[in-house]
MARDREN-633178 format. One record per residue (C-alpha): residue number from 1; residue in one letter; x, y, z. Coordinates in pm, 1 decimal. Last residue first. Example, Ala and Ser with C-alpha at 12.3 -4.5 7.8 and 13.67 -1.06 7.14 Angstrom:
BEGIN
(pt 2, "s", (1367.0, -106.0, 714.0))
(pt 1, "a", (1230.0, -450.0, 780.0))
***
This chain:
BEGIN
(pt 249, "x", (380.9, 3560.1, -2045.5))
(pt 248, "x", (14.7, 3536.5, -2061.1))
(pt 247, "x", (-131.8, 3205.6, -2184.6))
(pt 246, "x", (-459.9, 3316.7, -2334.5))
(pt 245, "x", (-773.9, 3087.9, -2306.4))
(pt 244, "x", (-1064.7, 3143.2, -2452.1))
(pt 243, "x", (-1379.7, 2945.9, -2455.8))
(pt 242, "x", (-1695.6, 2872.1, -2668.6))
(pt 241, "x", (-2039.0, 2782.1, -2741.2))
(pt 240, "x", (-2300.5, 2521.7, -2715.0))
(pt 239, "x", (-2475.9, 2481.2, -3018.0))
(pt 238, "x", (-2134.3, 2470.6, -3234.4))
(pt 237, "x", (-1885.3, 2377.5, -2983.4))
(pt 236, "x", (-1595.0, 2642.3, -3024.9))
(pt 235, "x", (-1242.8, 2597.5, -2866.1))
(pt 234, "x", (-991.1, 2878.1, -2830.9))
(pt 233, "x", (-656.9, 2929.0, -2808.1))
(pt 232, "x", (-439.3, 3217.1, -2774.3))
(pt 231, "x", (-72.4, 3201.4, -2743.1))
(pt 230, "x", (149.3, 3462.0, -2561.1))
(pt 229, "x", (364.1, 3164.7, -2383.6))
(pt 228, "x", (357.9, 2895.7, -2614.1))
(pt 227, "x", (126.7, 2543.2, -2719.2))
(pt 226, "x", (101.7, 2204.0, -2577.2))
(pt 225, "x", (-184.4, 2031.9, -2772.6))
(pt 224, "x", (-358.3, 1727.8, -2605.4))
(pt 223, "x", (-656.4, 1560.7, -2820.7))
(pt 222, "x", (-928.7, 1768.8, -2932.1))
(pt 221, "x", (-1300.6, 1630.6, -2818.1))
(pt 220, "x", (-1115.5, 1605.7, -2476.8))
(pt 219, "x", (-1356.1, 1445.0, -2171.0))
(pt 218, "x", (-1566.2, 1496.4, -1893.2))
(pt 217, "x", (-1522.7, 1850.9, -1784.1))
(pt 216, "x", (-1678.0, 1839.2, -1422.4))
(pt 215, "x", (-1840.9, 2148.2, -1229.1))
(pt 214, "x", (-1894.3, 2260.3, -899.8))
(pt 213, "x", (-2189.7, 2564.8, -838.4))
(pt 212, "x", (-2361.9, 2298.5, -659.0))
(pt 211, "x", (-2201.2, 2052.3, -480.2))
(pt 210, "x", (-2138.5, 1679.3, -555.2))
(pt 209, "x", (-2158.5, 1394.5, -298.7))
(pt 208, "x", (-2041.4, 1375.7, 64.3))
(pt 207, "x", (-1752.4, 1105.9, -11.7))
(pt 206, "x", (-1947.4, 780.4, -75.5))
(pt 205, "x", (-2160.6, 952.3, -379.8))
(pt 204, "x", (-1892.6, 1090.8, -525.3))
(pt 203, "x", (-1834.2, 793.9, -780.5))
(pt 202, "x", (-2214.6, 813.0, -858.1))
(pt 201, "x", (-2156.1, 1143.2, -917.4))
(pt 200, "x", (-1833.6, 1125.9, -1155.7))
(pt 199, "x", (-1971.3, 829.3, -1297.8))
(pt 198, "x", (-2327.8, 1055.6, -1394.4))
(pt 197, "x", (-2026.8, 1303.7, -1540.3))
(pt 196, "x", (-1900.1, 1062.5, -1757.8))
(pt 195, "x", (-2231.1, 968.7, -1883.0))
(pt 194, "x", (-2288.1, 1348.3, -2008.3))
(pt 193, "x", (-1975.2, 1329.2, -2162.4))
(pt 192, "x", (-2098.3, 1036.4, -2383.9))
(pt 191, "x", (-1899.0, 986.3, -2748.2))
(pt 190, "x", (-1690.3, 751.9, -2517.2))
(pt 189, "x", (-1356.2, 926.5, -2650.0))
(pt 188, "x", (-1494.3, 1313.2, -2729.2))
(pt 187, "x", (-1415.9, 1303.2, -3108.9))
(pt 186, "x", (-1723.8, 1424.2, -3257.9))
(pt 185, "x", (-1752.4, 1638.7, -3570.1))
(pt 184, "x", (-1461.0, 1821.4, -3700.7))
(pt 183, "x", (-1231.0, 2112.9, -3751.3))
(pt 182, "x", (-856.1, 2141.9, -3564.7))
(pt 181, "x", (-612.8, 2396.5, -3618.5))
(pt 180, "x", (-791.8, 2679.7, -3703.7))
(pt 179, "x", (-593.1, 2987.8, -3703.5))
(pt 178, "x", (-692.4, 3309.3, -3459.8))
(pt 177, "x", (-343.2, 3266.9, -3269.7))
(pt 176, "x", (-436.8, 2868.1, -3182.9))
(pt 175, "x", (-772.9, 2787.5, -3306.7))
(pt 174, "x", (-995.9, 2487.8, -3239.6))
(pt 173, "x", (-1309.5, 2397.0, -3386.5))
(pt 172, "x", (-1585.3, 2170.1, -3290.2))
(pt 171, "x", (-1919.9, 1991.3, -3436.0))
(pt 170, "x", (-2111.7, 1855.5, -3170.0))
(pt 169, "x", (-2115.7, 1473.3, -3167.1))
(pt 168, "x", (-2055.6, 1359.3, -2831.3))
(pt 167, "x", (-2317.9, 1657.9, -2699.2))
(pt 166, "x", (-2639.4, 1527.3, -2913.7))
(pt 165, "x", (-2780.7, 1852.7, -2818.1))
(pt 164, "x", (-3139.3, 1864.8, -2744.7))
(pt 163, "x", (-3060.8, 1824.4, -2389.8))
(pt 162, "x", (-2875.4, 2197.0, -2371.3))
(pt 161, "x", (-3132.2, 2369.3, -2250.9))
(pt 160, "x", (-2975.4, 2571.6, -1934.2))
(pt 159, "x", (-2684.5, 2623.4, -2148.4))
(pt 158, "x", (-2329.0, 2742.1, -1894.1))
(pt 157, "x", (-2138.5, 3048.7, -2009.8))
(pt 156, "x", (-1763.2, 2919.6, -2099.8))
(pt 155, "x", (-1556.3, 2768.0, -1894.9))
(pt 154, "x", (-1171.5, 2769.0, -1831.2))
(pt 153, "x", (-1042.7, 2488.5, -1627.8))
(pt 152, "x", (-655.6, 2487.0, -1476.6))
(pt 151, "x", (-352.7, 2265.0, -1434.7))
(pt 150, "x", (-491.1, 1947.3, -1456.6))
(pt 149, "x", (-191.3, 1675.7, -1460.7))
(pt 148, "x", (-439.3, 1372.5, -1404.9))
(pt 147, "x", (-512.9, 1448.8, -1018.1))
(pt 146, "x", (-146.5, 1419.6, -956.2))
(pt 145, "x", (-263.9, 1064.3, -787.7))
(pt 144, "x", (-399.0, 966.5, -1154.0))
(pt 143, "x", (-94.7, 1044.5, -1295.7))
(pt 142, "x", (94.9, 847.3, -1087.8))
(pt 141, "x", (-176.2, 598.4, -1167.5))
(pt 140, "x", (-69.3, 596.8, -1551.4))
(pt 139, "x", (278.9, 555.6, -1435.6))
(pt 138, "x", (541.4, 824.7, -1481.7))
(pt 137, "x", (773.9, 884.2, -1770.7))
(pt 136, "x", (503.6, 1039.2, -1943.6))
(pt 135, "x", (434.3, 1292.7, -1698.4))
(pt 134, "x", (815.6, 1417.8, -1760.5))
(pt 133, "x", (886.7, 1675.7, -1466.3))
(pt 132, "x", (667.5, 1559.0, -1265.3))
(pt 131, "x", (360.4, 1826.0, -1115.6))
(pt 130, "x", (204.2, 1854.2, -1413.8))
(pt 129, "x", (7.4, 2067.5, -1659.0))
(pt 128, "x", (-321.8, 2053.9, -1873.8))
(pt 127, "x", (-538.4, 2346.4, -1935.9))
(pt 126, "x", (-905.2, 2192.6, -1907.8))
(pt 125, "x", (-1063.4, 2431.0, -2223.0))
(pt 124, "x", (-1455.9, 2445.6, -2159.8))
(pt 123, "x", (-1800.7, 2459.4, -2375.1))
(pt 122, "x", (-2117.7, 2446.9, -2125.9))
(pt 121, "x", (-2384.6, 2186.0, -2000.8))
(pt 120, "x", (-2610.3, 2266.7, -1736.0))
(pt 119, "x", (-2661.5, 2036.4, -1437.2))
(pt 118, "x", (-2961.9, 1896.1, -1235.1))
(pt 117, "x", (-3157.5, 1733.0, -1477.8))
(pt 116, "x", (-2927.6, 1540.7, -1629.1))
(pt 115, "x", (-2803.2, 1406.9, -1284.9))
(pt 114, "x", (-3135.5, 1277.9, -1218.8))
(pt 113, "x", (-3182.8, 1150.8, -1580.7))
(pt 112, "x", (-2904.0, 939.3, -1559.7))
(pt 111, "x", (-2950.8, 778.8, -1263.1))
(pt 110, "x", (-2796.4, 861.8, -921.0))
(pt 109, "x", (-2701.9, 521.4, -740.2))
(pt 108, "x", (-2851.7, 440.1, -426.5))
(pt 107, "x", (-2619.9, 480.0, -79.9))
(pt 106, "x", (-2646.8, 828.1, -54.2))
(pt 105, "x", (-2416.3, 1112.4, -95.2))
(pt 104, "x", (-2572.2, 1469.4, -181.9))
(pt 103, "x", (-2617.4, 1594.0, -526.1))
(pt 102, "x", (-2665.0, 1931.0, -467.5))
(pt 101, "x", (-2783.8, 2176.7, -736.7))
(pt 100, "x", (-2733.8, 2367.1, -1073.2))
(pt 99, "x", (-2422.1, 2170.8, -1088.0))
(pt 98, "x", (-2213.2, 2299.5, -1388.4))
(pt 97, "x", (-2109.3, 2066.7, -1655.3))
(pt 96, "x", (-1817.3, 2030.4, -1919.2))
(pt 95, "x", (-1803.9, 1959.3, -2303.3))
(pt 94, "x", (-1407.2, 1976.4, -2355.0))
(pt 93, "x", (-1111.6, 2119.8, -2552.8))
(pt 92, "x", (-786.9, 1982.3, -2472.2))
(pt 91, "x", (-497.1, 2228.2, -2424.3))
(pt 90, "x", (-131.7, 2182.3, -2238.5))
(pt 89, "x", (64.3, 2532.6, -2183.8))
(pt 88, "x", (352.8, 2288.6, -1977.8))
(pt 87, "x", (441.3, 2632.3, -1786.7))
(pt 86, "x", (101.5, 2644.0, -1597.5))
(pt 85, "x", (153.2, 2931.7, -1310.0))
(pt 84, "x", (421.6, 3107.1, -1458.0))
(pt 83, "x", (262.9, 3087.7, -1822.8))
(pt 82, "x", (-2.5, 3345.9, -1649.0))
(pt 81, "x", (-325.4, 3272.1, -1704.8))
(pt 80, "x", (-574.8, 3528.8, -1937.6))
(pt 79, "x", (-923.1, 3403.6, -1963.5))
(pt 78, "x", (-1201.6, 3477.4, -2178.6))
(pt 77, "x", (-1351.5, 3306.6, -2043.6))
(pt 76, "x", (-1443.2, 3215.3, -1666.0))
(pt 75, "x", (-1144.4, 3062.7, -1434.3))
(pt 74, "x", (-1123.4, 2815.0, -1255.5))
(pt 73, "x", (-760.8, 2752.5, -1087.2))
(pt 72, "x", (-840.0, 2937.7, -757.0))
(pt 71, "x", (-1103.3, 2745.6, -694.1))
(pt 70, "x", (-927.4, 2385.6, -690.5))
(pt 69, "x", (-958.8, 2070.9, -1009.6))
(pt 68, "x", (-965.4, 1731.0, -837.3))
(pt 67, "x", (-942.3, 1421.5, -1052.6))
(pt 66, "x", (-1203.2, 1141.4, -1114.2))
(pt 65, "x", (-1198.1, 799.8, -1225.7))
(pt 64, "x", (-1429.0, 521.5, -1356.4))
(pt 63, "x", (-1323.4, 202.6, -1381.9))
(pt 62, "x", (-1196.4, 5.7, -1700.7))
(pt 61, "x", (-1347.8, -100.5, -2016.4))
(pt 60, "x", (-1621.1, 157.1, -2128.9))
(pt 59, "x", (-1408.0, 390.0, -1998.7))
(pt 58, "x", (-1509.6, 670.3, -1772.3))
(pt 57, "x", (-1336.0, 925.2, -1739.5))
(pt 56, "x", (-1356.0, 1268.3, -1503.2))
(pt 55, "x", (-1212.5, 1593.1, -1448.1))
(pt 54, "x", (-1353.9, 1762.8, -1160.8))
(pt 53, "x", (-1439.9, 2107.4, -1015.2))
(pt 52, "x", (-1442.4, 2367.5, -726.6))
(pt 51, "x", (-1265.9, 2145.1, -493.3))
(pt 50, "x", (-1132.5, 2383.6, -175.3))
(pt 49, "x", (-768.8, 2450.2, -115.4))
(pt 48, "x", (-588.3, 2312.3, 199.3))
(pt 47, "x", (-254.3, 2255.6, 86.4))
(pt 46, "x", (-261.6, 1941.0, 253.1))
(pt 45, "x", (-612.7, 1829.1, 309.3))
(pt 44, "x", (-601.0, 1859.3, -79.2))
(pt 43, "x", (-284.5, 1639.4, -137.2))
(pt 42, "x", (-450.2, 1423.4, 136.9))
(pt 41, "x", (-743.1, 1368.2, -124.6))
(pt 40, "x", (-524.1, 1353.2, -406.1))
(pt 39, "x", (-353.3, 1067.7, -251.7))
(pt 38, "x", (-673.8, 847.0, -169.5))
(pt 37, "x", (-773.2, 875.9, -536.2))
(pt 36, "x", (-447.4, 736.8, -610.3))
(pt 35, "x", (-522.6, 423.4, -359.1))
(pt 34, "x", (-855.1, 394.6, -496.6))
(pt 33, "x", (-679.6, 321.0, -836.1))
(pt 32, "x", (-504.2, 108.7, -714.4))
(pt 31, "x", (-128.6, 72.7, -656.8))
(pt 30, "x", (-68.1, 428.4, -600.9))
(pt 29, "x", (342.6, 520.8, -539.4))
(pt 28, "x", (444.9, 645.8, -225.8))
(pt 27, "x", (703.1, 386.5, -113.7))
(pt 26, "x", (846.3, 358.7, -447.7))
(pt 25, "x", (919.2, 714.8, -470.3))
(pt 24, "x", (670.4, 931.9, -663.3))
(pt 23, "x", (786.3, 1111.7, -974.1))
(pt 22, "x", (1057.8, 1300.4, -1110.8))
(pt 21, "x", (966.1, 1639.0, -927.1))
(pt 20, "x", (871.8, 1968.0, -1036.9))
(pt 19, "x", (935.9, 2249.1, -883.8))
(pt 18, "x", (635.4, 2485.0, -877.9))
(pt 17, "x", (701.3, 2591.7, -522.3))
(pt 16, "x", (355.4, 2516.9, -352.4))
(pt 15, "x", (223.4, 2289.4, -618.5))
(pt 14, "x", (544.5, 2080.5, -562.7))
(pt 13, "x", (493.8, 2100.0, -172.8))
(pt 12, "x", (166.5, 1899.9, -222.4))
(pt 11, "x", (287.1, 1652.4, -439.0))
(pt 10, "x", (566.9, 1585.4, -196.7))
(pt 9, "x", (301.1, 1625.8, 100.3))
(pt 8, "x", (102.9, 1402.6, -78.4))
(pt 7, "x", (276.9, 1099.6, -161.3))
(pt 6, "x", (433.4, 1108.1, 189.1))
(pt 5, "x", (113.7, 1128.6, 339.5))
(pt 4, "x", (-37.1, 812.3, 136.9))
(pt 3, "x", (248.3, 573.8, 189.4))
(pt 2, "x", (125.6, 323.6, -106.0))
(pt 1, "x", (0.0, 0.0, 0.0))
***
């Protein structure tokens, strides 16, 4: 079993000082993928920021997982974050939710149409960046413990009636500098975000449930792009909007 206090005050100390580390030393490292969950919770009781989001998978496959996204890291767009604060610059456009209400813990699953009816859907960019100093050097559950390398959300205005939408097949567009660099239909990886988020709440459901006013960005439609300091991208869901993100040097 992985030492769960030493994996998060080293995780915790590298969000303090923004120097990265190699990884996790044997003695710390997740073996489940409980036990990495476990790690970003004392990573949290560490540094003692409050969850204002999620990120969330759910593979058809594998378990469901979920990483923790802070307050001072949201931002609404157009947003302007300093490279200093998320120097890998990482991108993925995403459909994301807002909780219109609580979704307390309880012992009976939440359905689909419960959590459907208690979120809004909205466009988002999850800006990706680690705490290692090569994520992909480090185990997939490494990852997982690092709460999957988020760096910050940016969200666009949330759609009340967004249920019309067949969200996994929206048409988006990315653009880095004004230039498209991405245009198609699809490509979130279940084709479901809004069943990624019912995991996310049904895998809350044993610590206190969801909040409203949190959100969860379930998924990339775009694939990872790192881009520059002084860059500008933004992603555009066609029926559902758009953010901005500028990486301000």
């Amino acid at each position: 079993m992985a030492n769960l206090e030493q994996a998060a005050a080293l995780l915790a100390q590298a969000r303090r000082s923004m120097q990265l580390i190699p990884g996790l030393p044997e003695t710390a490292r997740p073996t489940s993928i409980g036990e990495a969950h476990a790690i970003q919770d004392a990573t949290t009781a560490v540094i003692g920021k409050r969850v204002g989001a999620f990120k969330a998978t759910n593979p058809p496959s594998g378990e469901p997982t979920r990483g923790l996204i802070y307050d001072g890291t949201i931002h609404p767009s157009p947003a302007s974050i300093p490279v200093a604060s998320v120097p890998a610059c990482g991108v993925e456009g995403e459909v994301a939710f807002v909780f219109r209400r609580d979704l307390a813990g309880r012992a009976q699953a939440y359905s689909r149409d419960e959590v459907a009816a208690a979120v809004d859907a909205l466009a988002a960019i999850e800006v990706v960046d680690s705490r290692y100093s090569d994520r992909t050097k480090v185990s997939n559950l490494e990852n997982l413990a690092d709460s999957v390398s988020n760096g910050a959300f940016v969200h666009a205005d949330p759609l009340k009636n967004w249920q019309g939408l067949e969200l996994g097949r929206l048409h988006v567009r990315l653009t880095v500098n004004g230039e498209t660099v991405l245009d198609q239909e699809g490509g979130h990886p279940t084709g479901d975000p809004l069943g990624v988020a019912v995991a996310l709440v049904n895998l809350m459901r044993d610590a206190g449930g969801v909040r409203a006013g949190q959100f969860v960005t379930c998924g990339t439609f775009t694939g990872l792009r790192f881009l520059k300091p002084g860059d500008v991208c933004g992603v555009q869901f066609d029926g559902l909007g758009a953010a901005q993100v500028t990486f301000a040097r």
